[in-house]
C-alpha positions as CSV (number, residue, x, y, z in Angstrom):
1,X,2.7,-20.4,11.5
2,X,-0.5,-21.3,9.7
3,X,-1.5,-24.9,10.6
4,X,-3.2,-27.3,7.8
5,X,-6.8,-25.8,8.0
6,X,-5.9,-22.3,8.2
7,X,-5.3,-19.7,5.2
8,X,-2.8,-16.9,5.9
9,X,-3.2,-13.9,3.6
10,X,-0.4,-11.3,3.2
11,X,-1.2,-7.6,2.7
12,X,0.9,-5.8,1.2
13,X,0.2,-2.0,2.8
14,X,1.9,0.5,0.2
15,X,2.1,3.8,0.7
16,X,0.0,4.7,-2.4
17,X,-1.6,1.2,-2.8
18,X,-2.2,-2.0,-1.2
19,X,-3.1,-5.8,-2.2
20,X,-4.2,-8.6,-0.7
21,X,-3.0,-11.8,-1.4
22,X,-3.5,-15.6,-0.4
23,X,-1.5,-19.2,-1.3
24,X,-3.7,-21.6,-2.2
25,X,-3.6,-24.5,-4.6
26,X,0.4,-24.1,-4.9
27,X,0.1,-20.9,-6.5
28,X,-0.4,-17.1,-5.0
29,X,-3.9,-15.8,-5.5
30,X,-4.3,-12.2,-6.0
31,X,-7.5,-10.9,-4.6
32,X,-9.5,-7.6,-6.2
33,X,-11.0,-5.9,-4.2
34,X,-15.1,-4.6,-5.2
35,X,-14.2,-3.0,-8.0
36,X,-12.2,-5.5,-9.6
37,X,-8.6,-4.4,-9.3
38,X,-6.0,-6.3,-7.5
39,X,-4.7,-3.1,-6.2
40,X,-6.2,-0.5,-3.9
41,X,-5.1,3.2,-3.6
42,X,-4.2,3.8,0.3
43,X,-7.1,6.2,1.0
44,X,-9.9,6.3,3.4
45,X,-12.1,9.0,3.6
46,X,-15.0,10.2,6.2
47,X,-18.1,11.6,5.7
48,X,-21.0,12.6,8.0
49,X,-22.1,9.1,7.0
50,X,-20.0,6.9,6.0
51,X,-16.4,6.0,5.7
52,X,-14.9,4.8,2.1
53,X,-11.9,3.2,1.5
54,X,-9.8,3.0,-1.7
55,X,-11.5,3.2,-5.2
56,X,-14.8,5.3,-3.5
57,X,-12.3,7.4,-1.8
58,X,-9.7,8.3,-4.7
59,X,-13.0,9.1,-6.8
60,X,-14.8,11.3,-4.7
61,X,-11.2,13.2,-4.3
62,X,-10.9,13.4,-7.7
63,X,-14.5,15.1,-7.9
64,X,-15.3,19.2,-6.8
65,X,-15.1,19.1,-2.8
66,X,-18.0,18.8,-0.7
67,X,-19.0,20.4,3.0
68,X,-19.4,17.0,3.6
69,X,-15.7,15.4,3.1
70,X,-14.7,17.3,6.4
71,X,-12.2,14.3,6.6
72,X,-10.1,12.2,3.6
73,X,-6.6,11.1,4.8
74,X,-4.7,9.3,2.5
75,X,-2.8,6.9,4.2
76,X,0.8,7.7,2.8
77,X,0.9,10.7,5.8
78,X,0.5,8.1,7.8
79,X,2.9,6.0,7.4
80,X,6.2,8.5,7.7
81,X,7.6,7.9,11.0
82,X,5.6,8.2,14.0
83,X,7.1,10.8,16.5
84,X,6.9,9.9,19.9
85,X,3.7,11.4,21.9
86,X,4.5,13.7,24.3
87,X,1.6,15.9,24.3
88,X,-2.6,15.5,24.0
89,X,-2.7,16.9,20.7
90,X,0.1,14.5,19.4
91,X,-1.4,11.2,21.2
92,X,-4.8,12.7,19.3
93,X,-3.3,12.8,15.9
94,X,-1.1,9.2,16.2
95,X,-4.6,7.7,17.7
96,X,-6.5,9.0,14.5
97,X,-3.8,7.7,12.3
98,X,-3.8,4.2,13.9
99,X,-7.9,3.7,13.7
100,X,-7.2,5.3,10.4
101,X,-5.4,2.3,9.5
102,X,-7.9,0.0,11.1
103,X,-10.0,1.4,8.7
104,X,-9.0,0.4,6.0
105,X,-7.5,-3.3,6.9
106,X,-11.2,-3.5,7.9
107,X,-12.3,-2.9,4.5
108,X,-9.7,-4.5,2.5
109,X,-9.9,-7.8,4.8
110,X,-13.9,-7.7,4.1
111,X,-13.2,-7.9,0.1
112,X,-10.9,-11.1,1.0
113,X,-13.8,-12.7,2.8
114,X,-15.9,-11.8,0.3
115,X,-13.8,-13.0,-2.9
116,X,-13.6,-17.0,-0.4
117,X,-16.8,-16.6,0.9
118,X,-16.3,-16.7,4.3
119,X,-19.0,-14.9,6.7
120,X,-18.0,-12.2,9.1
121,X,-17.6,-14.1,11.9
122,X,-14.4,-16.1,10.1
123,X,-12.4,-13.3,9.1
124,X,-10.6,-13.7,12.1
125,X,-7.8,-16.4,10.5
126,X,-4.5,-16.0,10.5
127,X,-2.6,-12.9,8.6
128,X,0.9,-12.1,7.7
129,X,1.0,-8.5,7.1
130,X,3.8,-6.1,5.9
131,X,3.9,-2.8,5.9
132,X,6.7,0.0,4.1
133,X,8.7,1.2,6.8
134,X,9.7,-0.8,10.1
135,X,10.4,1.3,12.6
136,X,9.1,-0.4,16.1
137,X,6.6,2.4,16.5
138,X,5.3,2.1,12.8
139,X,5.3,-1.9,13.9
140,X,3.1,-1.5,17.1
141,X,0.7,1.2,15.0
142,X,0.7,-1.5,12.6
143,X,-0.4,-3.9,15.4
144,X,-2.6,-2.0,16.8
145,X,-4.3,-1.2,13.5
146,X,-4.9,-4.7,13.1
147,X,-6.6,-5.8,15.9
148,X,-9.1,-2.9,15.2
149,X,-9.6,-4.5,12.3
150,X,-10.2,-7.7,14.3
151,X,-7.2,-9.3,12.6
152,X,-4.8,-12.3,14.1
153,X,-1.6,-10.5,13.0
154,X,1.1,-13.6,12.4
155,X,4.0,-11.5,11.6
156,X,5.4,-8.3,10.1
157,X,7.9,-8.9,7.4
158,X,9.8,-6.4,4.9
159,X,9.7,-6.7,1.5
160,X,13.4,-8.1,0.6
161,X,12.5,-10.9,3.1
162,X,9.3,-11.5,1.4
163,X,11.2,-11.6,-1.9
164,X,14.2,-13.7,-0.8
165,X,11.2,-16.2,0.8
166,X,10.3,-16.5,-3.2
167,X,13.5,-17.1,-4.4
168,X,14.9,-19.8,-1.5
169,X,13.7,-23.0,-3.6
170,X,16.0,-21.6,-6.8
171,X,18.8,-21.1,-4.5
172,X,18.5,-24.5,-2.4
173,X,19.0,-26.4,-6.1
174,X,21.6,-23.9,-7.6
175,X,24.1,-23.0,-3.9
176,X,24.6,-19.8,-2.8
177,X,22.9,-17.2,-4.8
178,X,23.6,-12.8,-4.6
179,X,20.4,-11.8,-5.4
180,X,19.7,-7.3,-5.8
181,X,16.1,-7.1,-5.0
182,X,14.6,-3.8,-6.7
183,X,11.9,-2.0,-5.4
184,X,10.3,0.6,-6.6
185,X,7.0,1.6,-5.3
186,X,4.6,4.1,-5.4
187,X,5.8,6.7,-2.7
188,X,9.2,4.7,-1.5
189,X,11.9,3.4,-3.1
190,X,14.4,0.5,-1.8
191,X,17.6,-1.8,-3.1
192,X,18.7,-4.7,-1.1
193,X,21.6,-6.9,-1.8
194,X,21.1,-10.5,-0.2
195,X,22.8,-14.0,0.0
196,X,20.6,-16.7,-0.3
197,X,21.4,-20.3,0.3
198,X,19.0,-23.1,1.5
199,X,16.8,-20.8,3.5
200,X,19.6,-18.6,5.2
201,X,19.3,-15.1,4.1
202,X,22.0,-12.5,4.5
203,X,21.5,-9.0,4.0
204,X,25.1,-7.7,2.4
205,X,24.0,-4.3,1.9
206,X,20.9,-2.0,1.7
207,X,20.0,1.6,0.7
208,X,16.8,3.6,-0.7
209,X,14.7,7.0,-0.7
210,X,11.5,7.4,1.6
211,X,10.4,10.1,-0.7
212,X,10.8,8.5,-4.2
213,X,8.1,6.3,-5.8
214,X,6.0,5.9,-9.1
215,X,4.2,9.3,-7.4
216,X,7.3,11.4,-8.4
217,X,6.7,10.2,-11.8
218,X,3.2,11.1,-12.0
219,X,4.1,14.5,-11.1
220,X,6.7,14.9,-13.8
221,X,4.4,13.7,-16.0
222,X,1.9,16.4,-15.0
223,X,3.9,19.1,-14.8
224,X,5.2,18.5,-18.3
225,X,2.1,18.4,-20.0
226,X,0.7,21.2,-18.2
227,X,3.4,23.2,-19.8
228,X,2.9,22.1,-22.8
229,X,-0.3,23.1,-22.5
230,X,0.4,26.7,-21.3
231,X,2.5,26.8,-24.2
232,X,0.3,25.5,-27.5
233,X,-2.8,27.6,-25.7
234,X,-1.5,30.5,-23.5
235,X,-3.5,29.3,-20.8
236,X,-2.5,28.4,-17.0
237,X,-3.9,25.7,-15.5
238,X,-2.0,25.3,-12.4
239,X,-4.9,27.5,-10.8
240,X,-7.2,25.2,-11.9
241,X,-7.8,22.0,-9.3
242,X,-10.3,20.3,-11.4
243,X,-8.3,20.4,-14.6
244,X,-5.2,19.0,-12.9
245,X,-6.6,15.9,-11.0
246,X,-8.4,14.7,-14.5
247,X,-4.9,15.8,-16.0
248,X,-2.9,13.5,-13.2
249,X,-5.8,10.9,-14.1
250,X,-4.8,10.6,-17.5
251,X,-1.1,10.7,-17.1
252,X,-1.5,8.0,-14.0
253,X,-3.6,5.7,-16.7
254,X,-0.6,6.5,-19.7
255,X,2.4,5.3,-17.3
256,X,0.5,2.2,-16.7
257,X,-0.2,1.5,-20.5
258,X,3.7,2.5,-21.1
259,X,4.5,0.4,-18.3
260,X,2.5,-2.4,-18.8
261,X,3.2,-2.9,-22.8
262,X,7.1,-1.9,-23.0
């Protein structure tokens, strides 16, 4: 654990978008990131010369490709089970997706030292990190991945653990509390049923879809307007790329509003 004079941040690494967080001053701290959202899409992307991560990636995807992009992962591939190596080509591809990763807990570690103003050289404190899926090979890659991006990783913890942490001080005053923990993400979806009582967690029961997520509704979304569109104008734009990422743009900004004002 963290001792007096040390800060551990928790990053949350979602398959469609990650945030950085820190407890400070008795409260949890969301950190932005450069452009000023406290989430970032799970994307790094490679040029000839340079590397972008999150925001600068998600906008030059959403732009005409360029002979240049040779190389934009999004980080979701990633992080589906690893298969175990047993070939060249398959120790090439999990290497690539591990300094992948490095990547961009590199850059999402830099915005955290940025937002306390901390120089480079004290980035190196304490972090609890957690990533979607647990499965020991996805926890060594996530290992791995942070000590390339010169991080101390204190521990790996899932989310209804993280969430049960939250609730433990309303349990300790109230007794034994069944708590259904709900999450619904952005490419994965999970339901855990817990007992909580004075810092004893129980897991009764747990269940979930790897490939369900706020993604799947984005895609309804665009698929239903895109027929409305064929239908008002007689025109097709499924053969149009350029038409459909500003069309999942807009319907990605409307489930937030709808979302966020319900």
């Amino acid at each position: 654990m963290a001792t007096a004079t040390e800060k551990a941040i928790g990053i949350d690494f979602g398959t469609i978008y990650s945030c950085v967080a820190v407890w400070q001053n008795n409260l949890i701290e969301i950190i932005a990131n450069d452009q000023g959202n406290q989430t970032t899409p799970s994307y790094v992307a490679f040029t000839d010369t340079e590397r972008l991560i999150g925001d600068a990636t998600k906008n030059q995807i959403l732009r005409p490709f360029r002979p240049e992009q040779h190389e934009a992962l999004a980080l979701q591939g990633g992080l589906r089970p690893l298969r175990q190596a047993h070939d060249r080509r398959q120790l090439q591809r999990r290497a690539e997706a591990v300094r992948t990763r490095g990547d961009f807990l590199h850059g999402a570690h830099q915005n955290e030292g940025d937002h306390r103003g901390l120089p480079e050289k004290n980035h190196q404190e304490r972090r609890r990190y957690r990533p979607r899926l647990l499965q020991r090979l996805q926890r060594q890659a996530t290992k791995d991945a942070g000590a390339i991006a010169g991080l101390n990783i204190m521990r790996i913890i899932n989310e209804p653990t993280v969430v049960a942490y939250s609730l433990d001080k309303k349990a300790s005053k109230t007794g034994e509390k069944n708590v259904l923990i709900f999450d619904l993400g952005g490419g994965t979806f999970d339901v855990s049923l817990l007992t909580i009582e004075k810092g004893i967690f129980e897991v009764k029961a747990t269940a979930g879809d790897t490939h369900l997520g706020g993604e799947d509704f984005d895609n309804r979304l665009v698929n239903h307007f895109a027929a409305e569109f064929k239908r008002k104008h007689k025109k097709d734009m499924s053969s149009n790329a350029r038409a459909l990422r500003r069309l999942r743009t807009a319907c990605e900004r409307a489930k937030r509003t709808l979302s966020s004002t319900a």
